[in-house]
C-alpha angles and dihedrals in degrees: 000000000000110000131174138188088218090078096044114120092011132112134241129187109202126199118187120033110207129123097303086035096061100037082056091053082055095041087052104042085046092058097056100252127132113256131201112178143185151183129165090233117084093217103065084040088068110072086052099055110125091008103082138348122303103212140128107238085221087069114039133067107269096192109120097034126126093203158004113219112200131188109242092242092060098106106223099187081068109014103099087222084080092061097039092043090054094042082056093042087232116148122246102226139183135202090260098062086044096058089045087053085049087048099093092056096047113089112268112301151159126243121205113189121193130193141160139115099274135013091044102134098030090056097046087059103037086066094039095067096037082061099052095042084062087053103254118152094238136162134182137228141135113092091347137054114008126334109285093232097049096057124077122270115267116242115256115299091026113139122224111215115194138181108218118198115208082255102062094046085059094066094036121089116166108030106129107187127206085217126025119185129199115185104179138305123229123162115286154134076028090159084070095050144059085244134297098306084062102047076045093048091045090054089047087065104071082069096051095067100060130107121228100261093055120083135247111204120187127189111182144066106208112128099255094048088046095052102048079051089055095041082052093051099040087054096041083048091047097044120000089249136131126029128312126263138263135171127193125166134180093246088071088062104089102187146020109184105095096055111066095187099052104057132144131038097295095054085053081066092053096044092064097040093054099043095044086051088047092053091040082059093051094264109150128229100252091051089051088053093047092050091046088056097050096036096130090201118236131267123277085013115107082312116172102230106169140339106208117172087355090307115135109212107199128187120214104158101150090070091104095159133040096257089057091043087052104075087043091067096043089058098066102056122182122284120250105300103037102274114148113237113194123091091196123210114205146142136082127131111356131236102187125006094245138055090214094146088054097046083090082063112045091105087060090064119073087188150347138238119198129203141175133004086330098053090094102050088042106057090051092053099049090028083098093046105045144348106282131191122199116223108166096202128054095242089048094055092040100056083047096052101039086043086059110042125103122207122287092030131105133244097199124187102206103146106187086203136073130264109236105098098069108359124050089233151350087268091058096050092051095045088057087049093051083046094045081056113048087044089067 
């Protein structure tokens, strides 16, 4: 595990105690600092039992501590910790910020740090594995693989590649990334912002923290991404201050053939963001296009699952909003002749009451199967645009669909909603989608 004197003799409150939650608990202990941790479940409190401190930071004194450590789920617009922990003066923290305290006492390294609304994941490890086909000692962490503390420190010149969610920025303060990435910004978790200018705001700061000699890609154009790029020039011009500046966009990607797991317009996107960053590391061009070729593609994202009676079956899962939904749907076009091919799966716990950013693509979909709390809203708004049947449950819209499709058509699972109505997480839900098919 990562482990740093920085953090010995002095005291943590921590409050989750989930996967990053705990890692951080052992991180912490390791290193020598006083713990005090807490979950609401009896079951992640038990490892713990005789080792630190079993309290809820709600109802202790926090004077004296050094931190809070929160998981990144905890909502502090809301959660009460955010109030008591400001009326003690006492910091909200996050593992991140606690690995780039740690940082100083690792062997020489790089950090690349990657946000956006969508492409996230993809992306990370996209560049993750670029970056170990070229032969570079990298992990990941953030908001994909395991938590970052919780893994070994990488040998001297190993790069840290980390998804960043705009929630964990929040509770980060000092990670200066050689790389920062911004993919694009569309609205989005604004339950957990003071509108969109906030979720935006919260994005810009990843940029904030870097020093002058790190890089700060972008590749995107929509307004919001365009206009953190200008704010970051204007400043560098002013005063010489802040990172310096990268662009990368899908239109430089000529051709997508020769990479099967990186198909359709998104992916384009991804393509160009992983490769500038590469090249930003010192990866060569022949090493990028090596590492294009052998991505294998993540799970619950455009996976492949099946292809039964010339059916594709695809899992994605991870599209928990329309605008990730979107490029799922722009990757299927209609067969010769102009018939739409995708019997499209969707629905769940809804982020936004529209599908605007999938309306381009409605030719594209022969017919749709909706699911979950959504399902209703759902079928009326796409009922003027294709047949729909409402199914309510997964299994339900599966056997329909799959019922239904002809070959060379494509029963897709891209859901433009969360999980949480009827699944634990995206991954779940996935995971029922890849056993419904191959119980066909």
């Amino acid at each position: 595990m990562i482990t740093s004197p920085a953090f010995r003799g002095k005291r943590y409150a921590v409050l989750g105690l989930a996967r990053s939650g705990a890692a951080t608990v052992r991180s912490l202990l390791a290193s020598g600092a006083e713990v005090t941790a807490w979950d609401t479940r009896p079951e992640p409190r038990a490892p713990f039992q005789g080792s630190v401190t079993l309290a809820d930071p709600l109802e202790i004194d926090l004077a004296g501590y050094d931190g809070i450590v929160v998981s990144p789920g905890v909502p502090l617009n809301r959660h009460p910790i955010a109030d008591k922990a400001r009326a003690a003066g006492v910091p909200i923290i996050g593992d991140i910020e606690l690995f780039a305290q740690a940082r100083p006492d690792l062997p020489p390294h790089r950090v690349v740090g990657i946000t956006g609304t969508n492409g996230k994941s993809t992306t990370t490890a996209l560049i993750h594995h670029i970056l170990v086909t070229a032969g570079l000692p990298a992990t990941l962490g953030g908001n994909i693989g395991l938590p970052i503390l919780g893994q070994e420190p990488l040998p001297e010149g190993g790069v840290y590649v980390l998804e960043l969610s705009s929630y964990q920025i929040d509770l980060t303060q000092s990670l200066d990334c050689d790389v920062a990435l911004l993919l694009n910004i569309t609205p989005d978790h604004l339950d957990r912002y003071d509108g969109f200018d906030g979720y935006v705001a919260s994005k810009q700061r990843l940029f904030e923290m870097q020093s002058a000699d790190h890089f700060a890609l972008f590749a995107a154009q929509d307004a919001p991404s365009e206009a953190i790029a200008k704010q970051l020039l204007d400043r560098r011009a002013a005063t010489n201050v802040g990172p310096r500046f990268a662009e990368a966009f899908a239109d430089e990607v000529d051709d997508q053939d020769d990479y099967p797991t990186l198909q359709g317009p998104h992916n384009a996107q991804n393509i160009a963001a992983a490769s500038m960053t590469a090249m930003l590391l010192g990866i060569d061009q022949d090493a990028i296009e090596a590492a294009l070729r052998s991505y294998p593609g993540l799970p619950h994202r455009m996976e492949r699952i099946a292809a039964r009676n010339g059916v594709l079956y695809v899992n994605d899962s991870k599209a928990t909003n329309a605008t990730s939904t979107a490029p799922a749907l722009a990757a299927f076009p209609p067969v010769e002749g102009g018939r739409p091919r995708i019997r499209w799966i969707l629905g769940g716990r809804a982020k936004t009451e529209e599908l605007d950013a999938c309306a381009p693509f409605f030719g594209n979909v022969h017919s749709a199967y909706t699911i979950g709390e959504a399902g209703p809203m759902f079928a009326r708004l796409l009922r003027p645009h294709m047949p729909v049947c409402e199914c309510k449950t997964l299994d339900k819209a599966l056997a329909g669909a799959a019922a239904a499709a002809l070959p060379g058509e494509v029963v897709l699972l891209s859901p433009a909603c969360a999980s949480f109505d009827q699944f634990a997480d995206f991954e779940a839900r996935g995971d029922a989608f890849r056993a419904a098919v191959e119980g066909l």
